[in-house]
Structure formats: structure tokens, C-alpha cells
C-alpha atoms as one frame of an Amber mdcrd trajectory, in Angstrom:
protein
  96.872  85.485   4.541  98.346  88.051   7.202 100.669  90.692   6.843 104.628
  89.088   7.833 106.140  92.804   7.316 104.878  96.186   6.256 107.210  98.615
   5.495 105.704 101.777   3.498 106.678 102.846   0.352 108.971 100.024   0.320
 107.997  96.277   1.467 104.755  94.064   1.760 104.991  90.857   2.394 101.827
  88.332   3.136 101.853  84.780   4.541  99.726  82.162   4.466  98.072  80.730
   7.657 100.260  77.932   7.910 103.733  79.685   6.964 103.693  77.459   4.227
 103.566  80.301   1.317 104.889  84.265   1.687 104.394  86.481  -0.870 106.537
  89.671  -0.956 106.644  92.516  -2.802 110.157  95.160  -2.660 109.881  98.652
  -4.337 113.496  99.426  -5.355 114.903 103.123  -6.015 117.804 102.874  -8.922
 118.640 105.603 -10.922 115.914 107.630 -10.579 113.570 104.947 -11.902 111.528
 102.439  -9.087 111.600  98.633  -9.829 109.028  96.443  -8.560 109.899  93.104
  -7.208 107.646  90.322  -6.977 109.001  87.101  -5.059 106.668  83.984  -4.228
 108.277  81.336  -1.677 106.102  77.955  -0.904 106.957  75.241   1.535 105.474
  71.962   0.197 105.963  69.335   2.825 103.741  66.348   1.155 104.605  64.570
  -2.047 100.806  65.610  -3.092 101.002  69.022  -2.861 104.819  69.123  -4.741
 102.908  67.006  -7.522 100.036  69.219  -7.646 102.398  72.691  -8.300 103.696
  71.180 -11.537 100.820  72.486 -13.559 100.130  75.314 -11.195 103.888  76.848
 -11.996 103.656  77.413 -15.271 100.167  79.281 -15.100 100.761  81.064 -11.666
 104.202  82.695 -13.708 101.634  84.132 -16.649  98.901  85.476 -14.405 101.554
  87.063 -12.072 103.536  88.517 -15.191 100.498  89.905 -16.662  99.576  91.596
 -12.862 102.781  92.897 -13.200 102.336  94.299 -16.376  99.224  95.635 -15.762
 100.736  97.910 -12.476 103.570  98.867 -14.779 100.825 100.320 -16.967  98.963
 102.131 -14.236 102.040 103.766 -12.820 103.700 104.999 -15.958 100.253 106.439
 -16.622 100.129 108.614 -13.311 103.378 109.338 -13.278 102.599 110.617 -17.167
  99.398 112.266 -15.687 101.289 114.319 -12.914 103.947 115.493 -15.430 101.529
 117.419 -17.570 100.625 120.628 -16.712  97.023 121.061 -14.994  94.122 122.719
 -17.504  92.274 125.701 -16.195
């Protein structure tokens, strides 16, 4: 994987070797609140490798969900964190 496009605070988006699969990730600003967007998008040029997503989907949605979860968690946290007020 290399980077495709980097911008901070904003973008990251990875691609595989062979173009075949980017992975990008958009922070989005709305209403005060940020959104974090998750978007996978594979090229699958031989019959074999369409064949072999079909079970991969369904478990590459539930480990990516739970990722996402899990940096929801982290960031509510520090934002809670930096909120509170600092004990001498």
C-alpha cells in the first residue's frame, strides 16, 4: 500500500500496489460535529478473485464497522478528556 493523497486533518487515502484496491478515509465538519468516512473501492479483473470476495464482503463490512466503532470510542473519549477541567 502507498499513500494516493494526503491531505491533513481531512483526507487519507491508500492504494494497493497494483491500483487494484484504494482505501480512503474523509473527515467531514457538519454542524459542529466531525463525521468520519470510510470508503473501500476494489478492481477485480479475474472471475477468481470476484468469486473469492463473496465471503470476504460480508466479514470485511463487520471488522471495518467494529474499527469504526472503536475510533468513535477513542475520540469521544478525548474530546470528553479535554472538556474537563485539569486537577492541580
Amino acid at each position: 500500500m502507498s499513500y494516493a493523497l494526503v491531505e491533513p486533518e481531512h483526507v487519507l487515502s491508500v492504494r494497493s500496489a497494483d491500483g487494484n484496491w484504494v482505501w480512503t478515509f474523509v473527515l467531514e465538519a457538519r454542524e459542529g460535529k466531525t463525521r468520519l468516512i470510510s470508503r473501500n473501492r476494489f478492481r477485480l479483473p479475474r472471475l477468481k478473485d470476484k468469486i473469492g470476495m463473496i465471503p470476504m464482503e460480508p466479514a470485511s463490512l463487520v471488522m471495518e464497522r467494529k474499527m469504526l466503532l472503536g475510533i468513535k470510542q477513542r475520540a469521544e473519549k478525548l474530546a470528553a478528556d479535554a472538556r474537563e477541567p485539569a486537577n492541580a
